[in-house]
C-alpha positions as CSV (number, residue, x, y, z in Angstrom):
1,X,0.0,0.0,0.0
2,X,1.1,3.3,-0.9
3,X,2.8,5.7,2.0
4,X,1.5,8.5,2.9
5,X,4.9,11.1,2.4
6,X,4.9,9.4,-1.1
7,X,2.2,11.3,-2.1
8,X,0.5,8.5,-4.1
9,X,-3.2,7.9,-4.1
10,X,-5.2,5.4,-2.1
11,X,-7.0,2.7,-3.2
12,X,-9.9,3.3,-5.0
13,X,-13.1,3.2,-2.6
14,X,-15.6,0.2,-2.5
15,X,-17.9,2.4,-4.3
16,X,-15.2,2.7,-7.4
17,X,-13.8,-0.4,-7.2
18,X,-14.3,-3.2,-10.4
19,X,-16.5,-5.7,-9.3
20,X,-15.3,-9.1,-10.9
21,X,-11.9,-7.5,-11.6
22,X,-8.8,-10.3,-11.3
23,X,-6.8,-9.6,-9.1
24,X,-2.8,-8.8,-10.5
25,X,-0.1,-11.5,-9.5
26,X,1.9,-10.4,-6.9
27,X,5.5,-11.1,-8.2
28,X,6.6,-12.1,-4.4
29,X,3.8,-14.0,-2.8
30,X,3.9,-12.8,1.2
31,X,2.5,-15.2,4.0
32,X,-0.5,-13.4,5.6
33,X,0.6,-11.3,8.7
34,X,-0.2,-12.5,12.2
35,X,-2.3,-10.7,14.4
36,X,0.5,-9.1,16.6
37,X,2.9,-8.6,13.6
38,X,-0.4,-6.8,12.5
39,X,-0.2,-4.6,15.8
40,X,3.8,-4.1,15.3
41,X,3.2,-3.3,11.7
42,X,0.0,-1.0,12.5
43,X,2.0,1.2,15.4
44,X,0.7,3.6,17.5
45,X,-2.8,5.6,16.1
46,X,-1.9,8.5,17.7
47,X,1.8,8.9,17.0
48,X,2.1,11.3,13.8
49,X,4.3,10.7,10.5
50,X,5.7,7.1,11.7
51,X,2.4,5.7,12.5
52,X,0.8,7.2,9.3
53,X,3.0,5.4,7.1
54,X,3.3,2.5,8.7
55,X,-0.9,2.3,9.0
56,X,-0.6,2.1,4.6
57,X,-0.2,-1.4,4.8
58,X,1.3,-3.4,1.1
59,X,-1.8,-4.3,-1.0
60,X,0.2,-7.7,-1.4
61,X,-0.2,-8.7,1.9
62,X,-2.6,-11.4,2.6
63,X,-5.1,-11.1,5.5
64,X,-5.0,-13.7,8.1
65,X,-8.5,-13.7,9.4
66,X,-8.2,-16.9,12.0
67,X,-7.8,-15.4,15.3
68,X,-11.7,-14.0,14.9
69,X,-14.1,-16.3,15.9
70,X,-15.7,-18.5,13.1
71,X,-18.4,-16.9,12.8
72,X,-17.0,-13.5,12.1
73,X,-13.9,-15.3,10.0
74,X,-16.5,-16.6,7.9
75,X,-18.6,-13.3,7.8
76,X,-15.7,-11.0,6.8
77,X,-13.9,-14.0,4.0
78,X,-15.7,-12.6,1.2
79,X,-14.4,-8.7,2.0
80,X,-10.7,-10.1,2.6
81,X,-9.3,-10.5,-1.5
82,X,-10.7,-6.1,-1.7
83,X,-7.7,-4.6,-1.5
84,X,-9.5,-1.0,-0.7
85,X,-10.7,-3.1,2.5
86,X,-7.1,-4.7,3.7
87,X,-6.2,-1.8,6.1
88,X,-10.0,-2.1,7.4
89,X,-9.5,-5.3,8.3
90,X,-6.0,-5.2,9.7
91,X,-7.3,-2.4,12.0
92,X,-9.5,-4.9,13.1
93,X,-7.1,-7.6,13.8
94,X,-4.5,-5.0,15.7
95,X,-7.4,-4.3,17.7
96,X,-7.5,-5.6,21.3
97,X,-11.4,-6.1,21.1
98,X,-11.1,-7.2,17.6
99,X,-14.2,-9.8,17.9
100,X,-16.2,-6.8,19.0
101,X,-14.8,-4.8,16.4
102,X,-15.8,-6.9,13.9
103,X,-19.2,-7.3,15.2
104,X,-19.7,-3.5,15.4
105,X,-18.5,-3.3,11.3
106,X,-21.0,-6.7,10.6
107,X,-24.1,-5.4,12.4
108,X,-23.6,-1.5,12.6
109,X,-24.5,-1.8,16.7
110,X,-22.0,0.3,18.9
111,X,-18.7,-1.3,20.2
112,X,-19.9,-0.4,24.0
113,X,-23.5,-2.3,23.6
114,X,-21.7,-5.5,22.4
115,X,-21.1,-8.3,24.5
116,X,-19.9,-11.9,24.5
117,X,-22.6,-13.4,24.0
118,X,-23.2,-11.4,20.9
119,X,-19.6,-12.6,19.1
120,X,-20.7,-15.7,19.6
121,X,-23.7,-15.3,18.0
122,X,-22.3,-12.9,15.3
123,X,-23.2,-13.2,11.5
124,X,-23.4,-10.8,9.0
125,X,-26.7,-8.4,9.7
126,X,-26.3,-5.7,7.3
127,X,-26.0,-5.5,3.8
128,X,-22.4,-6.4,1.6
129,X,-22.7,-3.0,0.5
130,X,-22.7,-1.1,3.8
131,X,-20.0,-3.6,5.6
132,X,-17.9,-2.8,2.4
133,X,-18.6,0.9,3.2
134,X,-18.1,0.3,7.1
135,X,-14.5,-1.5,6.1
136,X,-13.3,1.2,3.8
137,X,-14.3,3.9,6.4
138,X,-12.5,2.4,9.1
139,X,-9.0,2.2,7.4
140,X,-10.0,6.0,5.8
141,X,-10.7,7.4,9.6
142,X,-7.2,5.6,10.4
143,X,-5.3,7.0,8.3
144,X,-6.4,10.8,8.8
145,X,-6.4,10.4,12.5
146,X,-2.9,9.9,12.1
147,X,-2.1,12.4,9.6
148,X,-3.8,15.1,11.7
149,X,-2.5,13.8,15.3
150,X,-0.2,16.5,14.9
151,X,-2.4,19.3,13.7
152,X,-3.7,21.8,17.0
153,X,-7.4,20.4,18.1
154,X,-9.1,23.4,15.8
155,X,-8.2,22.8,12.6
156,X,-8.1,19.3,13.4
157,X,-12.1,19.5,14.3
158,X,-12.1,21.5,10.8
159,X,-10.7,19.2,8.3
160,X,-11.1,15.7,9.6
161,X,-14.8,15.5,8.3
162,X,-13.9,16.9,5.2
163,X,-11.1,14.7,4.3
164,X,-13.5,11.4,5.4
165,X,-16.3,12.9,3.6
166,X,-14.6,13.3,0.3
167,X,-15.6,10.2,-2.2
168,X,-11.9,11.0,-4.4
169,X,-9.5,8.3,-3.2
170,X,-6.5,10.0,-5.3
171,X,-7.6,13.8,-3.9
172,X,-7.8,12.4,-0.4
173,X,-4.2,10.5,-0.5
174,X,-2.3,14.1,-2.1
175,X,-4.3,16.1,0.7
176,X,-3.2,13.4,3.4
177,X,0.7,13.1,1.8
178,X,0.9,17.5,2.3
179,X,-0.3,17.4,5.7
180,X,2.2,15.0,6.7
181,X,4.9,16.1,4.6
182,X,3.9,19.8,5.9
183,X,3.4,18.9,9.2
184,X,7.2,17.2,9.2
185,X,8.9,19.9,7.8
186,X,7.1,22.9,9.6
187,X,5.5,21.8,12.6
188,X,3.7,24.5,12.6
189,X,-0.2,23.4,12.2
190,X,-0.8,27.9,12.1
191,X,1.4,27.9,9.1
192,X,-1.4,25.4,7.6
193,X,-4.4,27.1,8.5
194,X,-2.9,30.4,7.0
195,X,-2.5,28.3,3.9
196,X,-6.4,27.5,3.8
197,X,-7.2,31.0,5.0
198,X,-5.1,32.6,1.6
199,X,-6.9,29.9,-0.3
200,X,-10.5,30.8,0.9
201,X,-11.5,27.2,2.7
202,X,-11.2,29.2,6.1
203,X,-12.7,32.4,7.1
204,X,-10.3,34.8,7.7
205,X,-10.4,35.6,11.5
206,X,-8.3,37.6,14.0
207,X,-7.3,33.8,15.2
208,X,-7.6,31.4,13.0
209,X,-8.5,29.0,15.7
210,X,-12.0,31.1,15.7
211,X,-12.2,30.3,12.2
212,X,-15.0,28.0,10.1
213,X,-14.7,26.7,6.9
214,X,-16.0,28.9,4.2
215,X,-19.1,27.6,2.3
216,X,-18.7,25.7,-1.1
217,X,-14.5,25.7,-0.3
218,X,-12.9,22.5,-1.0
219,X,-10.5,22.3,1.7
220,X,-9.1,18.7,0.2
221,X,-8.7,19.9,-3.1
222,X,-6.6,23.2,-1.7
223,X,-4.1,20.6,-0.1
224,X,-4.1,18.1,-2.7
225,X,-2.9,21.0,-5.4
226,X,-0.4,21.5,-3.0
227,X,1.6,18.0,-3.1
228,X,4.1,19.7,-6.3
229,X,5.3,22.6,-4.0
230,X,8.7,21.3,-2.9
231,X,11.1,22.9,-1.0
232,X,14.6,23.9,-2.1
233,X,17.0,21.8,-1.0
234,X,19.9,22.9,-2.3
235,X,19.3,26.7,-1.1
236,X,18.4,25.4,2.8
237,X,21.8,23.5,2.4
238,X,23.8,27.0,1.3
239,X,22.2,28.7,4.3
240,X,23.0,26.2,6.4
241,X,26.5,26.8,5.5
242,X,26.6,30.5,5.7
243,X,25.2,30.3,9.0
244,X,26.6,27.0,10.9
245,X,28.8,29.8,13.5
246,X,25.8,30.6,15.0
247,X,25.3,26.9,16.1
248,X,28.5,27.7,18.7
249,X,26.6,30.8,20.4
250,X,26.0,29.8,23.4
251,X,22.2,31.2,23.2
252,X,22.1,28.4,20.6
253,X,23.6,25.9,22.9
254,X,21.8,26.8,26.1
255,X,18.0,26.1,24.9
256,X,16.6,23.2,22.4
257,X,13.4,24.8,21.8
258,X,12.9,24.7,17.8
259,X,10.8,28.2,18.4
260,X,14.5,30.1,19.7
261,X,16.7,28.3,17.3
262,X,14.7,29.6,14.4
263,X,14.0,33.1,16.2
264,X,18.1,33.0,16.2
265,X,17.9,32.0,12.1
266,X,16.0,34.7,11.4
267,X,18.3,37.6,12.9
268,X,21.1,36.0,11.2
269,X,19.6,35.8,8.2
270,X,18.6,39.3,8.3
271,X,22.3,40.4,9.4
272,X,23.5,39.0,6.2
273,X,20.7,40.8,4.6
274,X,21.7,44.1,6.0
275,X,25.6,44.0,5.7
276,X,24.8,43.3,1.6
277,X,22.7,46.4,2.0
278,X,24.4,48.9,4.1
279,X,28.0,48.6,3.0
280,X,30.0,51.1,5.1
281,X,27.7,51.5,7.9
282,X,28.1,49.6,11.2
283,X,25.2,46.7,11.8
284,X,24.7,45.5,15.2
285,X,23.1,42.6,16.8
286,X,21.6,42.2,20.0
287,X,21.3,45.3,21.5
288,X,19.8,45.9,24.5
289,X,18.2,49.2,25.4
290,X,17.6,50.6,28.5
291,X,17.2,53.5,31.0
292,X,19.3,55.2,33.5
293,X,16.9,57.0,35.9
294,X,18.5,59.7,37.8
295,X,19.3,57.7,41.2
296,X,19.7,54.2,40.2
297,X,23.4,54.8,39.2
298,X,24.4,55.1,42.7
299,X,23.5,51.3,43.5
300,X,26.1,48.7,43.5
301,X,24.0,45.8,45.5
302,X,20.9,44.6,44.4
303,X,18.7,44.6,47.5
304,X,19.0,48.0,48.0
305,X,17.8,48.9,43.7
306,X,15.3,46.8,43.7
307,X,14.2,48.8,47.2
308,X,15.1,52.0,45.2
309,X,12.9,50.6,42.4
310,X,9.9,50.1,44.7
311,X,9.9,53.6,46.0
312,X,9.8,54.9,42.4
313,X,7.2,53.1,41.5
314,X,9.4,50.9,39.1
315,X,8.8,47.0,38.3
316,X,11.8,45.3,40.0
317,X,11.2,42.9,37.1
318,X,13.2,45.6,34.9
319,X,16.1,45.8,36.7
320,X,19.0,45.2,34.9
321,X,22.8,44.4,35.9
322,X,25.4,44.9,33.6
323,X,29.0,44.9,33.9
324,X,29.9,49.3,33.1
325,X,33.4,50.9,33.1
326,X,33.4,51.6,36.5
327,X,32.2,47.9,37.3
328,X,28.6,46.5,38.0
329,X,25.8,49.2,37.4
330,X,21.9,49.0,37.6
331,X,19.5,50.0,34.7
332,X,15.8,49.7,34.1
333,X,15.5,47.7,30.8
334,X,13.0,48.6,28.3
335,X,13.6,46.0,25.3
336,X,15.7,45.1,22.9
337,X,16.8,45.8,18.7
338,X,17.4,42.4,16.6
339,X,19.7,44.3,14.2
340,X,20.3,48.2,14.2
341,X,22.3,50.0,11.5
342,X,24.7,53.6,12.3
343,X,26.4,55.8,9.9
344,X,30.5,56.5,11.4
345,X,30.6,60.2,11.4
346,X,33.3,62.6,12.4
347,X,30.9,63.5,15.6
348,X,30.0,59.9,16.6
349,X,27.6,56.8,15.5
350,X,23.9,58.1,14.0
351,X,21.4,55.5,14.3
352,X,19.6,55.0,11.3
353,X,17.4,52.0,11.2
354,X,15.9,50.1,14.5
355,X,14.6,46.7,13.6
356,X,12.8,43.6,15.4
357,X,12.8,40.6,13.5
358,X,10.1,37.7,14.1
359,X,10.4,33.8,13.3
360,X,10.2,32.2,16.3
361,X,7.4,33.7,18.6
362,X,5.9,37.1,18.2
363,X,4.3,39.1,15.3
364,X,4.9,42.2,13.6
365,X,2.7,44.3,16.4
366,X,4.9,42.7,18.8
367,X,7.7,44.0,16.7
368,X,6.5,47.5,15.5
369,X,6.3,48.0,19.6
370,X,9.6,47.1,20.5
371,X,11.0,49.2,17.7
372,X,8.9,52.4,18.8
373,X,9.4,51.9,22.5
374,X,13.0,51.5,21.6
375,X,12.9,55.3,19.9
376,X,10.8,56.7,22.2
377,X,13.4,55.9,25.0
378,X,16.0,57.1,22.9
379,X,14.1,60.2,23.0
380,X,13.2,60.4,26.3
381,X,16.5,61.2,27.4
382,X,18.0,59.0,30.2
383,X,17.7,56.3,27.4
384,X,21.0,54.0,26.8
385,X,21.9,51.2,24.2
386,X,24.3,48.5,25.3
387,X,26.1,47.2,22.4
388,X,27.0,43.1,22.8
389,X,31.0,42.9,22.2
390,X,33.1,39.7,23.5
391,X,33.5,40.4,27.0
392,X,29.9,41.4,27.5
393,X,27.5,44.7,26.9
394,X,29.1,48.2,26.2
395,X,27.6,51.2,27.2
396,X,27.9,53.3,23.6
397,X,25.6,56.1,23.8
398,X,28.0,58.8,24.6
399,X,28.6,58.1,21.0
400,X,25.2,58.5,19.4
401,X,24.7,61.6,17.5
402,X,21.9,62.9,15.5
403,X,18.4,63.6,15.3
404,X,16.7,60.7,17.1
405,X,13.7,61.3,15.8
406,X,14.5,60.5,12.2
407,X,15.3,56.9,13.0
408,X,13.6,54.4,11.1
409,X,11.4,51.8,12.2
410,X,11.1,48.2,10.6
411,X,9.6,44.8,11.3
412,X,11.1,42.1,10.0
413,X,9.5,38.3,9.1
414,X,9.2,35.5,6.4
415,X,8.6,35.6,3.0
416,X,5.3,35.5,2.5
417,X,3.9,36.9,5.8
418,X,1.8,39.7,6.1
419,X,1.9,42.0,8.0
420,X,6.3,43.1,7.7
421,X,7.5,46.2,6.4
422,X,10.8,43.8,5.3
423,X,10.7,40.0,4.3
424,X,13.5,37.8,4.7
425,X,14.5,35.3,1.9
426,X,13.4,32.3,3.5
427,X,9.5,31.9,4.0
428,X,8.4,30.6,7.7
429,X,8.7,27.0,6.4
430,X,12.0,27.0,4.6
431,X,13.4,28.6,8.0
432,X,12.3,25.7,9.9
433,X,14.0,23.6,7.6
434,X,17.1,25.7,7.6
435,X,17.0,25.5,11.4
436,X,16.3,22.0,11.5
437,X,19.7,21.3,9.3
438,X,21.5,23.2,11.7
439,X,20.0,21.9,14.7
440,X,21.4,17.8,12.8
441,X,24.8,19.6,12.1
């Protein structure tokens, strides 16, 4: 049977399927599968990617129907040579109530009103046609469980009936073959809604997770058109070249969280972006800006600032230590710039362009705030910028010169996603992927 990353469609449906139709000769006859090497072969139904594939079971494979009780052997024998209905029945065998199972897909009663007594008794009760359909809809609800186990609970609730609902076999298995391969790559199930949203199948919404599906939009189709888009493998790779250094940070080394590591990507990828840009002009990194409230400079222990803090009416939260000149000093920190960029002058640095760049958490409000509260402080005038060097933060502001209130503002994001004044060359996706490589390097 096909895998699901493959991309290939599933078997056609009972309702499609040839009725009389021989059977191909399988060049390698296979022994049917056992009912545990069913279970080991079936995995886990709520594990995502692994489980999916492994759940698309060879259409070769025989099924090995005697651990059911006879009556439901014999039952379920004439469904067994279908190969739309092998995964059905294999769910059915890996099942640890498998009689009852089977009873349930025979007679259409619920699994929780079925006793003993009734698998003993237990025939076929309903038509061939609607076990057929019972069969088929078992392995189909499989199979998308697992493809969406990964997917946050509201789009989940969103697209599961529409990918069961769906009567194209070949549509369903390209839908099913993105999400996984999507989900994989990005794992980033809001990256996937935003897909459907640009495509019309959701409703636009200030959250997404508010969202329904829009009438007469095909969500399945959408994400079956999408099983062509590939990513570039040989640009992630050149990337991931240009930027393995910042795999020794230690910011980089001191957290595994994917969300940081590709926060981290997108800054560097935007430094590179900028020094092309701004050739003669000094880009920094990283700095942190703060204020020095008339007062606080005084302080060298930290009980007694945050105490000084308390009495001003000052979050203590904002303190901030930083090794100055004249040794440890107190400040109140107000946030931080991703990149920066000064013009050298003959009187000092002039800031020219504040940015906040966002891949891993945030948004563009988030950054369009940090940049203006970063001016704003500036302007206030006990502001200070720390610049990162290699012994720690460096008080420059003595340097600054200028008319603060020219600097320019920017958010920064992925390719593709609205909302940034300046997009970085990577979509949200791609930088995953790029952070991914460097996270295996």
């Amino acid at each position: 049977m096909p895998r699901i990353g493959d991309h290939r469609p599933l078997p056609p449906s009972p309702a499609t399927t040839p009725q009389g139709a021989k059977k191909p000769e399988a060049t390698e006859p296979k022994a049917p599968l056992s009912t545990a090497e069913s279970r080991a072969r079936l995995g886990s139904r709520t594990a995502p990617g692994s489980a999916v594939a492994a759940a698309m079971l060879d259409l070769r494979d025989a099924v090995d129907l005697s651990s059911l009780a006879p009556a439901l052997r014999q039952a379920l024998a004439p469904f067994a040579e279908e190969p739309s209905l092998r995964l059905g029945l294999e769910l059915i065998l890996a099942s640890p109530i498998a009689d009852k199972l089977a009873v349930h897909v025979l007679s259409g009663r619920r699994v929780a009103k079925i006793t003993d007594r009734d698998v003993s008794l237990a025939g076929a009760t309903r038509p061939a046609a609607e076990i057929r359909a019972a069969l088929f809809a078992l392995g189909r609800q499989h199979v998308v469980d697992n493809a969406l186990a990964g997917v946050r609970a509201e789009l989940n609730q969103l697209l599961r009936p529409a990918l069961l609902a769906d009567p194209d076999e070949a549509k369903v298995g390209r839908a099913l073959g993105f999400i996984d391969a999507f989900m994989k790559a990005e794992g980033d199930s809001t990256a996937l809604a935003t897909l459907l949203v640009d495509h019309g199948c959701l409703t636009p919404a200030p959250k997404w997770t508010a969202a329904t599906l829009a009438k007469g939009a095909d969500p399945v189709a959408v994400l079956a058109s999408q099983v062509g888009l590939e990513i570039r493998p040989a640009e992630i790779q050149r990337y991931a070249a240009e930027l393995a250094p910042i795999t020794g940070d230690p910011k980089w080394k001191h957290t595994d969280a994917l969300s940081n590591h590709r926060g981290m990507v997108g800054e560097a990828l935007r430094m590179s972006q900028l020094a092309g840009e701004h050739p003669g002009k000094l880009v920094v990194q990283g700095i942190i800006v703060a204020r020095s409230p008339p007062g606080l400079e005084a302080f060298r222990d930290v009980h007694a600032a945050k105490e000084w803090c308390t009495s001003q009416g000052i979050p203590s939260g904002s303190l901030f230590r930083f090794e100055g000149e004249q040794g440890p000093r107190f400040v109140i920190r107000e946030t931080e710039l991703d990149a920066a960029v000064f013009e050298p002058t003959a009187a000092g640095l002039r800031p020219l362009i504040f940015e906040n760049v966002k891949c891993g958490t945030g948004s563009s409000g988030t950054a369009r705030k940090q940049n203006q509260r970063a001016k704003d402080t500036l302007l206030g005038g006990d502001g200070l910028l720390l610049f990162p060097s290699a012994t720690g933060l460096v008080d420059r502001t003595s340097e600054l010169t200028g008319d603060y209130s020219r600097i320019r503002t920017r958010t920064v994001g992925p390719a593709g996603d609205a909302g940034y004044d300046v997009e970085l060359p990577l979509t949200a996706g791609d930088i995953t992927k790029l952070a991914h490589a460097l996270r295996g390097s």
